[in-house]
N, C-alpha and C positions, 0 to 999 in steps of 0.2 A: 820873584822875577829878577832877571839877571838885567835886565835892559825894559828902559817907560816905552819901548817903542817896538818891543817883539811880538811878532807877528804872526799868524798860523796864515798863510794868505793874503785875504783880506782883512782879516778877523785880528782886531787890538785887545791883543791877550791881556795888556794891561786895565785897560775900558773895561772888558768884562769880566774881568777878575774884581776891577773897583764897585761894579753894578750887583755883582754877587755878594758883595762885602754890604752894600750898604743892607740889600734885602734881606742875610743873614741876620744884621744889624736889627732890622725894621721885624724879624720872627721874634728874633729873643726879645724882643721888649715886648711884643704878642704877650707872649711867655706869662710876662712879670706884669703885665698888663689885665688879663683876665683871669689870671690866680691871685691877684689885688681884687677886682672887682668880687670874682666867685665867694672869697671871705666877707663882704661889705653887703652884702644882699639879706635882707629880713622880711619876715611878714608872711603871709599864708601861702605863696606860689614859689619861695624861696628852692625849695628842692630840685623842682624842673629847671631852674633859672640857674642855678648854681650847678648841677649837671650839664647844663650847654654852654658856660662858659669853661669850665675846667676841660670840656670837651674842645673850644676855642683854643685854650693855652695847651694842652697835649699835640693837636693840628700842629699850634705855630712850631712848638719843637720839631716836630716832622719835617717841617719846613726847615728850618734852622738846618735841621742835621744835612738835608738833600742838597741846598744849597752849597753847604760848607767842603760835600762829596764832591761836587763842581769846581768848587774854586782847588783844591787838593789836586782833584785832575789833570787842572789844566796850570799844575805846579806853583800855585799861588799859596800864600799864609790867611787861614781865614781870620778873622777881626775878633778880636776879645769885647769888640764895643762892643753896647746896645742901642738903638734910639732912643734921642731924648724921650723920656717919662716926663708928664707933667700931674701930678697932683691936685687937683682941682677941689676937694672935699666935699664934691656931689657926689652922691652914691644915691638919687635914687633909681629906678630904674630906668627911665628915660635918660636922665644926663649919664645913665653908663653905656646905653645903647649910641646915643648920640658921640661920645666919645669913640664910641668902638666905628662909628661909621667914619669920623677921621681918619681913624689908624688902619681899618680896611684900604680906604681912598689913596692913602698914601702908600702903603700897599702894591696895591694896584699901578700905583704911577710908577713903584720902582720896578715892577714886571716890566710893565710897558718902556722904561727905557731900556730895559736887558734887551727886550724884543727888538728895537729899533737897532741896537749898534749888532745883532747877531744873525737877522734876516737877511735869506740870501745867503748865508756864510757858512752857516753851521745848523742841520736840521736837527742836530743831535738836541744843542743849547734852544734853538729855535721849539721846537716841542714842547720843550722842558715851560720855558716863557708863556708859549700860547695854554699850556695846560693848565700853569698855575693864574694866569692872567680868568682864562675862565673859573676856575676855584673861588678867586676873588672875586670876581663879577656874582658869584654868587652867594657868597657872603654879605657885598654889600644889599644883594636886594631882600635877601633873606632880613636882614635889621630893617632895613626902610620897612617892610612889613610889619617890622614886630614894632615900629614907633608910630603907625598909622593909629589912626585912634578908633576904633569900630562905630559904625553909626546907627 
């Protein structure tokens, strides 16, 4: 970006260039995230369980890649980072779910702020936001389910 303050409109190309960045950020550690867990998984149901996370970390590439198409667009450098990983050394399957419910959440909160600085402004970006805000909204209810305990 040539200027912190250029504008398409209304619309702070830099803002959402940064919101895109950090979401970009927040797939690829998806990524590295549930292709960590999908390897840590043992025990008799491991197969299914390890097919729906690797099937998680291919998603989050999708994402990475779409978002990154966004920021390119709208003449921005996409981010080399990733969100911080944290290591915690629980792998069984609850604390990998429950972890995966954080990284959905926050997820989700970086949808929601793309949504916030691009409503009203841009239906193009705006879609894009509301689409994946629902993707994630379904992600996380889909874990809450899988962490419920059957009775």
């Amino acid at each position: 970006m040539t200027s912190d303050k250029k504008t398409n409109g209304k619309l702070d190309l830099k803002a959402v260039v940064d919101a895109l960045n950090a979401i970009l950020e927040g797939e690829l550690a998806g990524v590295v995230r549930y292709t960590h867990y999908s390897l840590m998984v043992f025990g008799h149901n491991r197969i299914p369980i390890v097919s729906w996370l690797r099937e998680q970390a291919s998603e989050s590439l999708a994402h990475a890649a779409t978002a990154g198409e966004h920021i390119t667009t709208l003449d921005g450098h996409p981010s080399l980072k990733i969100a911080k990983l944290l290591e915690t050394h629980k792998h069984s399957i609850s604390d990998i779910l429950r972890e995966s419910l954080v990284h959905e959440t926050e997820q989700l909160e970086n949808y929601h702020a793309l949504l916030r600085l691009v409503e009203g402004k841009s239906v193009f970006l705006e879609e894009y936001a509301r689409t994946m805000i629902h993707d994630e909204e379904i992600h996380v209810s889909e874990v809450q389910k899988m962490l419920r305990k059957p009775e």
